[in-house]
N, C-alpha and C positions, 0 to 999 in steps of 0.2 A: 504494500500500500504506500501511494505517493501522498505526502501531505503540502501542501503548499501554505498553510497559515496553522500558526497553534492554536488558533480560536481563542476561546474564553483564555485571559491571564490569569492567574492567580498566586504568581509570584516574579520577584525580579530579584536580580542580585546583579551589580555593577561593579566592572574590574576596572581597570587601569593599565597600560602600557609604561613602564619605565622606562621608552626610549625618551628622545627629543619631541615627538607625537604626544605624550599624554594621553593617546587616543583611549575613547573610552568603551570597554565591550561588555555587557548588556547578554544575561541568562534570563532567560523569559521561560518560565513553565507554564503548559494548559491544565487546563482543567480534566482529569482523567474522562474519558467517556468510551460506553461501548462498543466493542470492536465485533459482535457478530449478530446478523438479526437471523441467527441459526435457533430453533425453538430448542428449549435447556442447554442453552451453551451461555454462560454468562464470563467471557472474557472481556479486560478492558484495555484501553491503552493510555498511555499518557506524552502528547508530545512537547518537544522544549527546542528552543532556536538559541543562538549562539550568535550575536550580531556583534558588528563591529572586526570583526576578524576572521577568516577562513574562508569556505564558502557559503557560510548562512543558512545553511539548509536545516530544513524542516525537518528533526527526527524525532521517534518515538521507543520506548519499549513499552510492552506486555505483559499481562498477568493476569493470574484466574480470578481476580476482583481489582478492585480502586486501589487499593493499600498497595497490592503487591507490585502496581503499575508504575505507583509514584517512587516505592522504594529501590524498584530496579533502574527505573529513567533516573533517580537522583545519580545513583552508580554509575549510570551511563554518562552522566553530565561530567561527572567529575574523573573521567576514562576520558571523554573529549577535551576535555581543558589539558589534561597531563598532555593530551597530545598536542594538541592546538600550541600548549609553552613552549613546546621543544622545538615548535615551527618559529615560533617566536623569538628563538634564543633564549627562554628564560625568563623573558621582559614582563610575562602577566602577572600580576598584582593585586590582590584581595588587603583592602586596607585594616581590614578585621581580624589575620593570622598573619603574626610576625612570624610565624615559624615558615612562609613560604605556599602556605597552601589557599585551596580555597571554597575548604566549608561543606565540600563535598564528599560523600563516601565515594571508594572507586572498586572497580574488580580487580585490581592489580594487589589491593592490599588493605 
């Protein structure tokens, strides 16, 4: 499934570029919603966009309800940022963890 907008927000988180740019990049989470109108199938999805940096693109994970959607796509966010920094040189910036990070659980660790 191609998403082209993450619909409803219901959260933002705003990083920073440490170059000369200051540029500012922008986590936007949707709103989880149904991913099947299969009768007793109650899967959901949760999509989240990355602006400001990469290619932008619209993506989501899944899970057998709301919870499980949001808990995986958070992982998933913070899998794309690890990546997204290393494209970056290192440069992205959560003003919230001095330790380097940013706020997100990931699959790596």
């Amino acid at each position: 499934m191609r998403l082209e907008t993450v619909g409803d927000v219901i959260a933002v988180r705003k990083l920073r570029l440490l170059d000369d740019s200051g540029r500012e990049i922008q986590v936007k989470l949707g709103k989880p919603q149904p991913s099947s109108d299969l009768p007793g199938v109650e899967e959901y999805f949760c999509p989240f966009q990355i602006t400001g940096a990469g290619d932008e693109q619209v993506r989501y994970a899944a899970g057998v309800d709301a919870f499980q959607a949001i808990q995986l796509t958070l992982k998933l966010i913070g899998s794309e940022l690890l990546r997204l920094n290393k494209k970056l040189d290192g440069n992205l910036h959560w003003e919230c963890d001095e330790s380097g990070g940013f706020g997100f659980p990931t699959f790596e660790g």
